[in-house]
N, CA, C and O atoms as a CHARMM CRD file, in Angstrom:
* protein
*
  368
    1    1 UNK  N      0.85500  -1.17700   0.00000 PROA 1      0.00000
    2    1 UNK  CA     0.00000   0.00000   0.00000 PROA 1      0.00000
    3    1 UNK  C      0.89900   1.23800   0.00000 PROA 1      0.00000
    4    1 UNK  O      1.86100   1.35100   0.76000 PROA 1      0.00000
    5    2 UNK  N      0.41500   2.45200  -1.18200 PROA 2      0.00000
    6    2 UNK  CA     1.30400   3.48100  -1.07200 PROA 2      0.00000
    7    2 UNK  C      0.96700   4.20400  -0.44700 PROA 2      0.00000
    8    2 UNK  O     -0.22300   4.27400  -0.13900 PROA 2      0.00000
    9    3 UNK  N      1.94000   5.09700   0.02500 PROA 3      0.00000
   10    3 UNK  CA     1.95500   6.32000   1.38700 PROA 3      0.00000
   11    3 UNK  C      0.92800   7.19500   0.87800 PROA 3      0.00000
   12    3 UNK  O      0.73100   7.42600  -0.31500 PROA 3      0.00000
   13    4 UNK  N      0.31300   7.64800   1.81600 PROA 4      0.00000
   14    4 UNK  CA    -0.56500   8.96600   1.39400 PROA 4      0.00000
   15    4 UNK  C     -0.15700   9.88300   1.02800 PROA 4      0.00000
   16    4 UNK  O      0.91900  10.23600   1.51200 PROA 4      0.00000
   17    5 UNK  N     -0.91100  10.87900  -0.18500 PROA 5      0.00000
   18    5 UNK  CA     0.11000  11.65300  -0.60400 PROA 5      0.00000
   19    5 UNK  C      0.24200  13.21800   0.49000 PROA 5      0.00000
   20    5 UNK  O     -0.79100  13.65800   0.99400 PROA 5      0.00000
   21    6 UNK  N      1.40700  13.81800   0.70400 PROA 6      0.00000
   22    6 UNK  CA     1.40300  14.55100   1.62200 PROA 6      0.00000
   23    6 UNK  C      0.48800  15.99200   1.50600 PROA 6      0.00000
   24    6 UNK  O      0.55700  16.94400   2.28400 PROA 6      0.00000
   25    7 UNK  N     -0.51800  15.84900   0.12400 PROA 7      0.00000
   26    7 UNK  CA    -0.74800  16.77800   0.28700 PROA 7      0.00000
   27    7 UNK  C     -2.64600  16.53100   0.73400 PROA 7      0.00000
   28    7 UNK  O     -3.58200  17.32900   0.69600 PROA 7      0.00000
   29    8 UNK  N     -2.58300  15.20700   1.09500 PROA 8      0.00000
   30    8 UNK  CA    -3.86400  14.86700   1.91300 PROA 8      0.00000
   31    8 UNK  C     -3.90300  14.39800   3.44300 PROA 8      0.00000
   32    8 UNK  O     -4.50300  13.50000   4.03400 PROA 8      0.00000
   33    9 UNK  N     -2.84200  15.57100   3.89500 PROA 9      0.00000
   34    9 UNK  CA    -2.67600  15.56600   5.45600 PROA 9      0.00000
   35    9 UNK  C     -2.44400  16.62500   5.72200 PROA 9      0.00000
   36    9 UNK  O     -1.47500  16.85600   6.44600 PROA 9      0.00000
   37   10 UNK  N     -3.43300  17.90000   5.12000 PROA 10     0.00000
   38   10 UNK  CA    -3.36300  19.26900   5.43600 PROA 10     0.00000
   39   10 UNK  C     -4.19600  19.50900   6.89700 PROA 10     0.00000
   40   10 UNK  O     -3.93800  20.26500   7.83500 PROA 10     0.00000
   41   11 UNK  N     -5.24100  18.59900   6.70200 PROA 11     0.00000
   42   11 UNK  CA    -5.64300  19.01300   8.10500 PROA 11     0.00000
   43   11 UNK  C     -5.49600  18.34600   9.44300 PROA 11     0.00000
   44   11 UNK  O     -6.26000  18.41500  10.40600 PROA 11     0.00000
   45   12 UNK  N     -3.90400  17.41400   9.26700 PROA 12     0.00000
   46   12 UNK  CA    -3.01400  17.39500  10.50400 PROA 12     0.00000
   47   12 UNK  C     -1.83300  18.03900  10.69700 PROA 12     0.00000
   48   12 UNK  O     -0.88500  17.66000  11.38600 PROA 12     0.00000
   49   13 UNK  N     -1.97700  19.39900   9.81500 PROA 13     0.00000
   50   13 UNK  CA    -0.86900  19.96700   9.78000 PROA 13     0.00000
   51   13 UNK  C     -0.50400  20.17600  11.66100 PROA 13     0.00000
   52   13 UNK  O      0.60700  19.70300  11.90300 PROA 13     0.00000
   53   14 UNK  N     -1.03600  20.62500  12.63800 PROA 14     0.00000
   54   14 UNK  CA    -0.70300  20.77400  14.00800 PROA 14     0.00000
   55   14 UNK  C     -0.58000  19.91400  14.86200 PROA 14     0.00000
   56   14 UNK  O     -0.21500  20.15500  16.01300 PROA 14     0.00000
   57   15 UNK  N     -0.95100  18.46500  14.29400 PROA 15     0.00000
   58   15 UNK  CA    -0.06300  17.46700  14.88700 PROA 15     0.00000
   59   15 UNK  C      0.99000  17.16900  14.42500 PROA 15     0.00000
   60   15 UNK  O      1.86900  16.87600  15.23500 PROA 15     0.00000
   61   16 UNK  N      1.31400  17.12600  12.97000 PROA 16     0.00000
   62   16 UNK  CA     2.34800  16.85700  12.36300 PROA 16     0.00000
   63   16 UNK  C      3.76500  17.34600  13.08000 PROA 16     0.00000
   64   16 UNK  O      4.81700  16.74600  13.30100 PROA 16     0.00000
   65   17 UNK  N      3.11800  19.33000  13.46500 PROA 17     0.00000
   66   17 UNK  CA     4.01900  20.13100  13.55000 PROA 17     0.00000
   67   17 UNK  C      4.26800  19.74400  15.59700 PROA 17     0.00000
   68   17 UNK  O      5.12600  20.41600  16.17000 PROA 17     0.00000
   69   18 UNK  N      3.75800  19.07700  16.12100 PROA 18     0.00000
   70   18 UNK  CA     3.98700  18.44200  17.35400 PROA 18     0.00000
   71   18 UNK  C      5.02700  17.48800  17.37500 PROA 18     0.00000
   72   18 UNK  O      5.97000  17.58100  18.16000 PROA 18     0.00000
   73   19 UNK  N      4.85500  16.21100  16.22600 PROA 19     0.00000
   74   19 UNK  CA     5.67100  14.88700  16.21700 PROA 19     0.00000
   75   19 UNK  C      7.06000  15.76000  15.92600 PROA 19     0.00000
   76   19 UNK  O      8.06300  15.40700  16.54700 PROA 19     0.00000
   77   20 UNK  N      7.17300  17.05300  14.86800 PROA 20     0.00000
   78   20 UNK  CA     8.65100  17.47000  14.43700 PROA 20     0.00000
   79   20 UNK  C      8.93900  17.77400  15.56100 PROA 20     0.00000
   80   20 UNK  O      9.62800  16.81100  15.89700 PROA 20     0.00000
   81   21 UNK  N      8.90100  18.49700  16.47200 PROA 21     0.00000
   82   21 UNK  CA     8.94700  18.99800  17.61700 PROA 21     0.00000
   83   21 UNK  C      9.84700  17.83600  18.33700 PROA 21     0.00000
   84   21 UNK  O     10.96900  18.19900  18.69100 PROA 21     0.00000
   85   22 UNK  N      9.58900  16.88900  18.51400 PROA 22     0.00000
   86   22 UNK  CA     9.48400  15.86500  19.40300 PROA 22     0.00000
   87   22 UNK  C     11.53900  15.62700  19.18900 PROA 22     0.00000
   88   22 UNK  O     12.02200  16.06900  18.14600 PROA 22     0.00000
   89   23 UNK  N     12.44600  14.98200  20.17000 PROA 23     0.00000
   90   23 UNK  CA    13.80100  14.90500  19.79700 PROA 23     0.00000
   91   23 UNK  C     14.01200  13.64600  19.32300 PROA 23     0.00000
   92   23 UNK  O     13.53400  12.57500  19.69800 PROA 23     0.00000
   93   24 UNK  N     15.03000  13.98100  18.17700 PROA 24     0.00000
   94   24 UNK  CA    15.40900  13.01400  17.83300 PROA 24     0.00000
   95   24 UNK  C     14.55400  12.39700  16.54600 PROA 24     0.00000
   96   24 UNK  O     14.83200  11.39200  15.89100 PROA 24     0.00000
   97   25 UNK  N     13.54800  13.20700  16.39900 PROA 25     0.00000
   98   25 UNK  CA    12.65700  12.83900  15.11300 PROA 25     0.00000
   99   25 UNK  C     12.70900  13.56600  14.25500 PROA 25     0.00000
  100   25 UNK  O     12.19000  14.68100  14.30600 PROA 25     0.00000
  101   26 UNK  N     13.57400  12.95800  12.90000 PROA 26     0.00000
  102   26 UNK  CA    13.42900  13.70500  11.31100 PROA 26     0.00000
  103   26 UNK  C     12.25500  13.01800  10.68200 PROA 26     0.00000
  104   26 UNK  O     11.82400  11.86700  10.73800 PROA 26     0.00000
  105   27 UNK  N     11.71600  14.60800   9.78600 PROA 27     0.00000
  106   27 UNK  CA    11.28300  14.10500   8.66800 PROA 27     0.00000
  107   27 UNK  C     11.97400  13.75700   7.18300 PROA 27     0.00000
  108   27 UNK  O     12.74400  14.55100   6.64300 PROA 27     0.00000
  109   28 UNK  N     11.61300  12.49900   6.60400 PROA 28     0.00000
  110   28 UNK  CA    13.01000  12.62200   5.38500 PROA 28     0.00000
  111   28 UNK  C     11.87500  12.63200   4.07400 PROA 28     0.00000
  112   28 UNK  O     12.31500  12.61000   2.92500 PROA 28     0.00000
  113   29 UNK  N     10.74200  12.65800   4.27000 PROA 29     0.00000
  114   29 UNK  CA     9.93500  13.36000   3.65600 PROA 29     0.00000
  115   29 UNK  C      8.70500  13.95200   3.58900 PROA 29     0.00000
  116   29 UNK  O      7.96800  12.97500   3.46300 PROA 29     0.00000
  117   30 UNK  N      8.05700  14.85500   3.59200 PROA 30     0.00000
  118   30 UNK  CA     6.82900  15.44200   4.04000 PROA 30     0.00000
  119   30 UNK  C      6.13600  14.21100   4.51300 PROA 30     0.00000
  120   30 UNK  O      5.89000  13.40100   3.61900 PROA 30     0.00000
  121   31 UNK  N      5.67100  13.80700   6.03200 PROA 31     0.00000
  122   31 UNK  CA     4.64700  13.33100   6.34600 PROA 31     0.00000
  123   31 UNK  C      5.21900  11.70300   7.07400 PROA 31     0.00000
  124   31 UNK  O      4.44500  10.81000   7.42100 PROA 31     0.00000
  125   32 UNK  N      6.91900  11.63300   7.18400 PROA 32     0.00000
  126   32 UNK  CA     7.58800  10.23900   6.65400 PROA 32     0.00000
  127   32 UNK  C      8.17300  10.20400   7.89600 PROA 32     0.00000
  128   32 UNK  O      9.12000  10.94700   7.64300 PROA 32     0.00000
  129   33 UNK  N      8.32800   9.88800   9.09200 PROA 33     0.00000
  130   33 UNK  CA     8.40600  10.62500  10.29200 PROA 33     0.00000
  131   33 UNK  C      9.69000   9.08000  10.57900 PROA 33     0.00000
  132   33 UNK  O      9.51600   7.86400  10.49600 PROA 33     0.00000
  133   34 UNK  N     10.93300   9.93700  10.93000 PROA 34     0.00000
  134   34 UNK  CA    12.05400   8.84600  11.43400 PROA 34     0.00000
  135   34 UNK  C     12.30500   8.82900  12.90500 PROA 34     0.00000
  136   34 UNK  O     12.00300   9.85600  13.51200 PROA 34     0.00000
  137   35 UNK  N     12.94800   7.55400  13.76600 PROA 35     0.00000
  138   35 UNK  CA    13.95600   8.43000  14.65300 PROA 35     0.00000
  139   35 UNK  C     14.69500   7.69400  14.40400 PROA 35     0.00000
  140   35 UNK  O     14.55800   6.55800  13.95000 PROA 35     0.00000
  141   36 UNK  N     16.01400   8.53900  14.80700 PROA 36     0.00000
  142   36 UNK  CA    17.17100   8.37200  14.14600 PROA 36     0.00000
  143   36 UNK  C     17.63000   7.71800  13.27700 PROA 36     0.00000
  144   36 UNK  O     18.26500   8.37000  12.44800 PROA 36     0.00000
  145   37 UNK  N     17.54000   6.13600  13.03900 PROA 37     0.00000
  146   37 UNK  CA    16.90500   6.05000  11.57200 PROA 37     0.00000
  147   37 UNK  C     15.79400   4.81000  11.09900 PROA 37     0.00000
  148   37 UNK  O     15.60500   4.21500  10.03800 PROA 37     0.00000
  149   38 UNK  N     15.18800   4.75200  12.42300 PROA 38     0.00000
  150   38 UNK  CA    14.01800   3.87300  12.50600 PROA 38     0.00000
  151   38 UNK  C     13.00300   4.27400  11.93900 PROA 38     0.00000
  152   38 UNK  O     12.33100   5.11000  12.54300 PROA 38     0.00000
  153   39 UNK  N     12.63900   3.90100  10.84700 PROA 39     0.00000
  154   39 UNK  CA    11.21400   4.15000  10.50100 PROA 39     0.00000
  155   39 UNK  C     10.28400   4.91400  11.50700 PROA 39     0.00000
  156   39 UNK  O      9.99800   3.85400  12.06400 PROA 39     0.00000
  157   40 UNK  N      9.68400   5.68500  12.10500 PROA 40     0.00000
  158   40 UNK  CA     8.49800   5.63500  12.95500 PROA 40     0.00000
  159   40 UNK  C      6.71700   5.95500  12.59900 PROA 40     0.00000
  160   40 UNK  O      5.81600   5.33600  13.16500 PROA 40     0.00000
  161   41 UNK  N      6.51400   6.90800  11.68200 PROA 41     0.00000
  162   41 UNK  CA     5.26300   7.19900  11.79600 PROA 41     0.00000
  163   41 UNK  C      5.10500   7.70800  10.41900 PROA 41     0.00000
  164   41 UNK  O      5.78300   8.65300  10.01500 PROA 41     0.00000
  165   42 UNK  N      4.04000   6.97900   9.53100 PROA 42     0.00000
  166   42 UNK  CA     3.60800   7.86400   8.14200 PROA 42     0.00000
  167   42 UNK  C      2.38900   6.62500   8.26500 PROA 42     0.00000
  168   42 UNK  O      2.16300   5.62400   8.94600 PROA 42     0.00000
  169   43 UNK  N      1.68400   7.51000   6.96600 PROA 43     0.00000
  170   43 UNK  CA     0.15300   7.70200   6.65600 PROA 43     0.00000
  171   43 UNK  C      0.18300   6.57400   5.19300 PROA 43     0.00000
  172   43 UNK  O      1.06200   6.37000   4.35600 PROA 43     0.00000
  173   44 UNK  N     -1.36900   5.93400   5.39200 PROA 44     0.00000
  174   44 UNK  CA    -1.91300   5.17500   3.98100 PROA 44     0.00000
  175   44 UNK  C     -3.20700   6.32100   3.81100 PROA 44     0.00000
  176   44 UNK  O     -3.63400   7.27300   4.46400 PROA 44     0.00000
  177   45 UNK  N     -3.55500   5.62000   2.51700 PROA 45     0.00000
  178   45 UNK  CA    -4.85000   6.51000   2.11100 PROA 45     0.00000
  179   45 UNK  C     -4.82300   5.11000   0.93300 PROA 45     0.00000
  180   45 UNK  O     -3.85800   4.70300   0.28700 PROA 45     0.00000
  181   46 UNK  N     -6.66600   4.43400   0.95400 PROA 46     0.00000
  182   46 UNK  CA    -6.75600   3.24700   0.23200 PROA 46     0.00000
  183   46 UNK  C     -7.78200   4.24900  -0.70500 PROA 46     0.00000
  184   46 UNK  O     -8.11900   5.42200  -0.54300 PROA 46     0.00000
  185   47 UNK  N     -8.11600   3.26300  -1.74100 PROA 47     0.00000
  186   47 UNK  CA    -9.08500   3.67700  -2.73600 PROA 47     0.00000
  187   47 UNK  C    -10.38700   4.22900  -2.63400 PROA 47     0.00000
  188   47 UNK  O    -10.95200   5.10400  -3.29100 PROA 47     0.00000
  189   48 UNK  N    -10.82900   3.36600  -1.44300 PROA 48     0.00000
  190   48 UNK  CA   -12.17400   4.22800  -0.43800 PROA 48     0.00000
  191   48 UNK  C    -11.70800   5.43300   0.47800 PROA 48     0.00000
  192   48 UNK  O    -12.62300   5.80500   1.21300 PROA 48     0.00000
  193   49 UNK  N    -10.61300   6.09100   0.62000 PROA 49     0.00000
  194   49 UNK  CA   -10.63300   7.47000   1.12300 PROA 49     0.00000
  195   49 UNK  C    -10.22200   6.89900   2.73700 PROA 49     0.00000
  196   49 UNK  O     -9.89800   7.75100   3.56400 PROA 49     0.00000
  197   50 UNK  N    -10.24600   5.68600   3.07100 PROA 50     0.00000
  198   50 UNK  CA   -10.13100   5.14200   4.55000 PROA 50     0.00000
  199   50 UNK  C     -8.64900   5.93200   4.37000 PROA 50     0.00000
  200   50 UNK  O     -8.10500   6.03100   3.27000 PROA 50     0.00000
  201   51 UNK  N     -8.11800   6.44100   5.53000 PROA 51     0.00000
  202   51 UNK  CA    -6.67700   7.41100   6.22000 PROA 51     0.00000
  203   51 UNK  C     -6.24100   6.64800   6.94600 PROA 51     0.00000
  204   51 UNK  O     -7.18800   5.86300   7.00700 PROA 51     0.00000
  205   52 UNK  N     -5.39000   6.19400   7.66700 PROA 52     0.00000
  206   52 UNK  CA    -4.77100   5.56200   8.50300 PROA 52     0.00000
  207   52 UNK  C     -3.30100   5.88000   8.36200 PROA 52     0.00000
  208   52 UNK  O     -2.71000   6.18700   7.32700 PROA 52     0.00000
  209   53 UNK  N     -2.62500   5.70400  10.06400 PROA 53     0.00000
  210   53 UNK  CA    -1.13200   5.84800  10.18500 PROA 53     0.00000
  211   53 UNK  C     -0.80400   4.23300  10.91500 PROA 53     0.00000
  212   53 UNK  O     -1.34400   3.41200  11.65700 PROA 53     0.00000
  213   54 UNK  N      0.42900   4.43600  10.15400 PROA 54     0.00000
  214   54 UNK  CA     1.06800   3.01000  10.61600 PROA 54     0.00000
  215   54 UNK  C      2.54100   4.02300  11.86200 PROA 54     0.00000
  216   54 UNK  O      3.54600   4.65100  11.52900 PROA 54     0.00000
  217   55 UNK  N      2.14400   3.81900  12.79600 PROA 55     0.00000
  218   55 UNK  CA     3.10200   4.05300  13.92200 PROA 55     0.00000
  219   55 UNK  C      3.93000   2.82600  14.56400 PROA 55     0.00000
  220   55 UNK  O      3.32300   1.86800  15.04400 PROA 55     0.00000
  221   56 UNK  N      5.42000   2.89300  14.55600 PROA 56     0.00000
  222   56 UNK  CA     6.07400   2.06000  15.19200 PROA 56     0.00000
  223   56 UNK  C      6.02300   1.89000  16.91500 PROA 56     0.00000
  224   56 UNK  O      6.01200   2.93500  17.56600 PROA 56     0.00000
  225   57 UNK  N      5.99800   0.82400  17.50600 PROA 57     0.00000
  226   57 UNK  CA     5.83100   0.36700  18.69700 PROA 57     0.00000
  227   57 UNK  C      7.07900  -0.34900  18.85100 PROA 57     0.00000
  228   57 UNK  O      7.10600  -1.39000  18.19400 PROA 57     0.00000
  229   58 UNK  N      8.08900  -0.10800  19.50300 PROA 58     0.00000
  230   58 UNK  CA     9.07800  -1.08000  19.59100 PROA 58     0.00000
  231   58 UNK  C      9.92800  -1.34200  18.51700 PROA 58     0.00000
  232   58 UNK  O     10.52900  -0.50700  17.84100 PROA 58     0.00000
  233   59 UNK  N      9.94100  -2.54900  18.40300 PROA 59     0.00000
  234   59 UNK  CA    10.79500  -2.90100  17.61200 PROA 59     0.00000
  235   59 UNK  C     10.22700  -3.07200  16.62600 PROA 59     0.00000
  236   59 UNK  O     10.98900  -3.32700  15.69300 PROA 59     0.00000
  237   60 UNK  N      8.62700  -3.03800  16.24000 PROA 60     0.00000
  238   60 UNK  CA     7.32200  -3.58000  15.25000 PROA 60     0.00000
  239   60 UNK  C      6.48400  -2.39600  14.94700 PROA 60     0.00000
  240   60 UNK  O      6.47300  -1.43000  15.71000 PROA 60     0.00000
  241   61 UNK  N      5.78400  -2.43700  13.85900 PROA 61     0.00000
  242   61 UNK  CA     4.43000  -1.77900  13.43400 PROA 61     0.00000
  243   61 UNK  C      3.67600  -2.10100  14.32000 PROA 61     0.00000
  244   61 UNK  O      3.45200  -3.31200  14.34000 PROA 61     0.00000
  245   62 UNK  N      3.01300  -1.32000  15.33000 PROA 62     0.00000
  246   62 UNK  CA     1.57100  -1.26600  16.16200 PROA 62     0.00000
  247   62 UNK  C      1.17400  -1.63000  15.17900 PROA 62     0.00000
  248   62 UNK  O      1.68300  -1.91000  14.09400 PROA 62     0.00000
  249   63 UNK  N     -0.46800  -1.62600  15.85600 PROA 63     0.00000
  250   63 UNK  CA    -1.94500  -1.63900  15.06400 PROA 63     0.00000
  251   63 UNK  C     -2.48300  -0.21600  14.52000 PROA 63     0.00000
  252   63 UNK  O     -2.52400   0.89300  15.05400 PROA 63     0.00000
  253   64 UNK  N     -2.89500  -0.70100  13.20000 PROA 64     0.00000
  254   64 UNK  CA    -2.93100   0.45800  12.24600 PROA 64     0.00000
  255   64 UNK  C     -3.66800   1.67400  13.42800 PROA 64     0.00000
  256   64 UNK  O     -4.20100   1.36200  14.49300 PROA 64     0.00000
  257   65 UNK  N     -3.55000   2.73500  13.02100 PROA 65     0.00000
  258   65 UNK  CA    -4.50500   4.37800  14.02900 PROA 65     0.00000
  259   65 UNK  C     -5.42100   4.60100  12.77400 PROA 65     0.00000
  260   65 UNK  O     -4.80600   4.63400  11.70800 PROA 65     0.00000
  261   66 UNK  N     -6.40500   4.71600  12.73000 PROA 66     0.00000
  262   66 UNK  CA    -8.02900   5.42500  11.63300 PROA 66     0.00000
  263   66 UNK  C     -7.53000   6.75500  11.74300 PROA 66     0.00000
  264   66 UNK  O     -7.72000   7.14800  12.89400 PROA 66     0.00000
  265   67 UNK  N     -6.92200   7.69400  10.96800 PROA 67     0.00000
  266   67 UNK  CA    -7.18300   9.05500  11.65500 PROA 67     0.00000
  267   67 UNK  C     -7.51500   9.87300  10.04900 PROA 67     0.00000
  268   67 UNK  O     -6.78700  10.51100   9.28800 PROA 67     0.00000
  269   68 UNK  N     -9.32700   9.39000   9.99700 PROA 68     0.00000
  270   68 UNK  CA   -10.67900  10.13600   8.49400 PROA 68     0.00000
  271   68 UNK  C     -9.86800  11.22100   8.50000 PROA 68     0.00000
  272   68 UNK  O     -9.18600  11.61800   9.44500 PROA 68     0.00000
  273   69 UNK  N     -9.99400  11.85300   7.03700 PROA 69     0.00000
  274   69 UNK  CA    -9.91500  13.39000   6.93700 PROA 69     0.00000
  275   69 UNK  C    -10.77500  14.12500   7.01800 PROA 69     0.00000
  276   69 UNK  O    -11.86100  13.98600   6.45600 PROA 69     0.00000
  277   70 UNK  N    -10.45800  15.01800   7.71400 PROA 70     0.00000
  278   70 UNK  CA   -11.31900  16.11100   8.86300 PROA 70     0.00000
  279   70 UNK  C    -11.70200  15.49600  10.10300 PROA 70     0.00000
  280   70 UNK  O    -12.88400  15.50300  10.44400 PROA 70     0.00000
  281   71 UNK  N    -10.61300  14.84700  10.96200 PROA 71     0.00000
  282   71 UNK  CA   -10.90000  14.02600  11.88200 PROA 71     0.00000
  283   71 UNK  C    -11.20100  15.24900  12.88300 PROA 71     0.00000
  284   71 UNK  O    -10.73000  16.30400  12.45900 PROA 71     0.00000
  285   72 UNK  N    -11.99300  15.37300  14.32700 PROA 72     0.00000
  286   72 UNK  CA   -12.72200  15.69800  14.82700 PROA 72     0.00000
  287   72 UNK  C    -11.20600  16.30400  16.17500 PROA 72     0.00000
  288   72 UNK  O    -10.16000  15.65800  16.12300 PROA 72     0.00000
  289   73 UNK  N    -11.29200  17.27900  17.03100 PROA 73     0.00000
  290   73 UNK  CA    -9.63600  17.66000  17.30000 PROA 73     0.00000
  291   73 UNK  C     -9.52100  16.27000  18.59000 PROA 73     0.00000
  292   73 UNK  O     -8.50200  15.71900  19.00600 PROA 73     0.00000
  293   74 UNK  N    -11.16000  15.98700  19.01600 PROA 74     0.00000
  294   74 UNK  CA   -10.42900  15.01900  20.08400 PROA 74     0.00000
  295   74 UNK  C     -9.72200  13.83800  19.70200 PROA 74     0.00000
  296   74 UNK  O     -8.78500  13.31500  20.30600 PROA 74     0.00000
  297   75 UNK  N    -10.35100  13.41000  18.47000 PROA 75     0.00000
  298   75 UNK  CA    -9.44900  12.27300  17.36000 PROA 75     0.00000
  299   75 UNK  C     -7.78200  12.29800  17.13900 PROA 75     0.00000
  300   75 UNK  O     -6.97400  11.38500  16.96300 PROA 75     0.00000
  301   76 UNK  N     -7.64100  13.68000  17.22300 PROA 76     0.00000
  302   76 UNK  CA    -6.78300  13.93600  16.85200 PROA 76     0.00000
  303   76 UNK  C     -5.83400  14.12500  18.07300 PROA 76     0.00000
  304   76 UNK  O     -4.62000  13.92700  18.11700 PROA 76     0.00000
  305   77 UNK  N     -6.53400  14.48200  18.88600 PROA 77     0.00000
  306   77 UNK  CA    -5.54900  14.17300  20.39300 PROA 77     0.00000
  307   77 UNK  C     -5.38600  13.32000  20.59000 PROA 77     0.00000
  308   77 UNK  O     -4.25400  13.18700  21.05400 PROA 77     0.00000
  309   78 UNK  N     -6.12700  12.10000  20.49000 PROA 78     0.00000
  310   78 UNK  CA    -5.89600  10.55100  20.91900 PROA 78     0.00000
  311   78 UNK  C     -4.82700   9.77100  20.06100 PROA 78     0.00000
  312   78 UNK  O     -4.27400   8.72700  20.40600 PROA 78     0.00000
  313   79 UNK  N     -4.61300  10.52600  18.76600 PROA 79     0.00000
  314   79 UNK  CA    -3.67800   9.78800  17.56000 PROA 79     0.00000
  315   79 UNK  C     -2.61500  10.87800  18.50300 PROA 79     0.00000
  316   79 UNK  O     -1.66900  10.28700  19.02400 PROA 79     0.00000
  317   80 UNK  N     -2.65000  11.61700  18.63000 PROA 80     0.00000
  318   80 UNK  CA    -0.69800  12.88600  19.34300 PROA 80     0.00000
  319   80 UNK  C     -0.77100  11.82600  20.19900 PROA 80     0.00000
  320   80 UNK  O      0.26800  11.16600  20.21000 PROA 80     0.00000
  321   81 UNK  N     -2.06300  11.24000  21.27500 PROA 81     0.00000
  322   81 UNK  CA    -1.05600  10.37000  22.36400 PROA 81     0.00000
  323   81 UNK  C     -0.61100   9.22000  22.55400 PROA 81     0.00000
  324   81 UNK  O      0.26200   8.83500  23.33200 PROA 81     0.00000
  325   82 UNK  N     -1.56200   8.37500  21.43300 PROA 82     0.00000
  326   82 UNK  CA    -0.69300   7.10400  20.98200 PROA 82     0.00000
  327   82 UNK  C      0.14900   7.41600  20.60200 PROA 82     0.00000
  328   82 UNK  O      1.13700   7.00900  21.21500 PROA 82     0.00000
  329   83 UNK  N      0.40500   8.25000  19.47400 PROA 83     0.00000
  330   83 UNK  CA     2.17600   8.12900  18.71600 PROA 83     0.00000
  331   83 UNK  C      2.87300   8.74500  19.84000 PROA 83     0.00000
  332   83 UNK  O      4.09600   8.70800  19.70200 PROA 83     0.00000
  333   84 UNK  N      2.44700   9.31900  20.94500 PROA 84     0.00000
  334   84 UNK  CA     3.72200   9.70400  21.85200 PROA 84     0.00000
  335   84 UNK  C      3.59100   8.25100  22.69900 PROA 84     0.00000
  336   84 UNK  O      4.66900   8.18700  23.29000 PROA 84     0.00000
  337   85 UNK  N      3.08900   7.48000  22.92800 PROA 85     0.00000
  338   85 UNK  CA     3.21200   6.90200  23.87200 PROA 85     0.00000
  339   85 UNK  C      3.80300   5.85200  22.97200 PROA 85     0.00000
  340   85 UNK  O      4.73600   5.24200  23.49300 PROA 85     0.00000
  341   86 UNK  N      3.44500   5.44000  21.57400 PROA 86     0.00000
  342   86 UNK  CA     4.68200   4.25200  21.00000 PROA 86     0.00000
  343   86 UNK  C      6.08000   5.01500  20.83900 PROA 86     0.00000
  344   86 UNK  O      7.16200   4.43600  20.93600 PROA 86     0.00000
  345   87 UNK  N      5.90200   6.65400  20.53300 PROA 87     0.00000
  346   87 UNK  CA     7.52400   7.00700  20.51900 PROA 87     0.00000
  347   87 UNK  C      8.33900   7.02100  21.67900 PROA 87     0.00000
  348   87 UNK  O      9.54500   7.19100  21.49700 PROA 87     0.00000
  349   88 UNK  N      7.93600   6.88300  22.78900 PROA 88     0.00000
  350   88 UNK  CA     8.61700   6.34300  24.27500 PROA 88     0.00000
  351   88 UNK  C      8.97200   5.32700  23.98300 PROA 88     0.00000
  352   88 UNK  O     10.19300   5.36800  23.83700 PROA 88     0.00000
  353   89 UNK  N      8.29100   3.66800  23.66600 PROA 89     0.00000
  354   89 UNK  CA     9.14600   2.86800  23.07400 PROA 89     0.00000
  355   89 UNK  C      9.76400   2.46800  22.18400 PROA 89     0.00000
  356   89 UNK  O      9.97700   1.25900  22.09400 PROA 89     0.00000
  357   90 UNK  N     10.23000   3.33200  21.27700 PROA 90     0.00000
  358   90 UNK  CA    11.49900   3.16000  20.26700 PROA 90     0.00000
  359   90 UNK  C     12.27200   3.77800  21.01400 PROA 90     0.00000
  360   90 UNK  O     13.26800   3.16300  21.39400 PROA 90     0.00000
  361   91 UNK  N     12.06300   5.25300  21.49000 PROA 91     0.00000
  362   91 UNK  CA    13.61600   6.03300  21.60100 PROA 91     0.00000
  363   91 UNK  C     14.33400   5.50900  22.99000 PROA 91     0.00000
  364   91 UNK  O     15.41500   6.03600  23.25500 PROA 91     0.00000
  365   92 UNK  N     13.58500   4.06000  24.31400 PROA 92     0.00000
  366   92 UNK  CA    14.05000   3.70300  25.09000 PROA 92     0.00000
  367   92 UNK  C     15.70200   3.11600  24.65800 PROA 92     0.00000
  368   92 UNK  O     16.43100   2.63100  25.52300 PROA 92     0.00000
């Protein structure tokens, strides 16, 4: 499945701009989220419009996150605190 394209994650631009924030996390391309040089966090988009992020947990891909476009802001808080709470376990 190919990455979503980055220009259908305009309206997570203020989480996005949270995960850059975060240490130790590059982006190496709009939306493509590393640490240091672990894969960690980017977006699908399927043929039905379904959104989803694949966030790293460890040493593995968690379970996919739903996060619709025009997701709702509490949606969108709950996707900032899973990916902070799987980015605690990579950068251990």
């Amino acid at each position: 499945m190919a990455h979503c394209p980055f220009d259908k994650l305009g309206d997570l631009r203020d989480c996005l701009d949270e995960v850059r924030s975060w240490p130790n996390v590059m982006e190496s391309r709009p939306g493509i989220f590393y640490i240091r040089r672990v894969p960690f966090l980017h977006f699908h988009i399927d043929k039905t419009g379904r959104r989803w992020a694949d966030i790293r947990e460890g040493g593995d891909w968690g379970a996919e996150f739903d996060v619709p476009a025009g997701a709702s802001q509490a949606l969108k808080q709950r996707f900032l605190r899973e990916a902070r709470r799987r980015y605690v376990t990579v950068v251990k």
